[in-house]
C-alpha positions in Angstrom: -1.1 -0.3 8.5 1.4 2.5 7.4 3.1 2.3 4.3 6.3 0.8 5.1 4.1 -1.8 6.6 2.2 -2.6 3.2 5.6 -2.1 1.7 7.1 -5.1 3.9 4.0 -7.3 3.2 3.7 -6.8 -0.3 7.8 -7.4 -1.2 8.2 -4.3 -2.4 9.5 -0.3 -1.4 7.6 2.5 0.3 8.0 4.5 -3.3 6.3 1.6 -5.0 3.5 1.3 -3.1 2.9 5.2 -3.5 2.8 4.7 -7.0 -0.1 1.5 -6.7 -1.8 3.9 -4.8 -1.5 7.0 -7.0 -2.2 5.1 -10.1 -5.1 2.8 -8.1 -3.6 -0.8 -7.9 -4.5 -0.4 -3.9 -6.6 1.9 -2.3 -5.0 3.8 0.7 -7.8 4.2 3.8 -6.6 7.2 5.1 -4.0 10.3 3.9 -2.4 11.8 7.2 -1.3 15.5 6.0 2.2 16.4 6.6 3.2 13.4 7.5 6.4 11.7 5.8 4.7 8.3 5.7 1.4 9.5 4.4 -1.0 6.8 3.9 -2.7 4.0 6.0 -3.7 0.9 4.1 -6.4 -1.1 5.6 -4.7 -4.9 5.7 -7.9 -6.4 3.3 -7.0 -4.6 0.6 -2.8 -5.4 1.5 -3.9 -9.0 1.4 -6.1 -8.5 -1.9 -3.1 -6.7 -3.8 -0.8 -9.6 -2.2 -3.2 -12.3 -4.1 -3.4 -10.7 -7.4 0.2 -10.5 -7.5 0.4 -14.3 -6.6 -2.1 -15.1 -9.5 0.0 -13.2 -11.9 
């Protein structure tokens, strides 16, 4: 799933999630270079980030 994708699932922005991902809250699957959307999130590790934010 892209990023804005994650983003819509997890209730937050595209800029947030490319912070979790640069500081390692959720690990991206994939980097497309020169893209302006440039990560892929497999939709496991969405759902897993998803959870711990319900538990907190």
């Amino acid at each position: 799933m892209t990023t804005a994708e994650a983003a819509e699932l997890l209730g937050v922005s595209v800029p947030a999630v490319l912070r979790m991902a640069k500081y390692g809250r959720i690990a991206p699957f994939h980097k497309i270079p020169g893209r302006t959307d440039p990560h892929t999130f497999h939709r496991d590790e969405v759902t897993r980030v998803l959870a711990e934010r319900n538990l907190s």
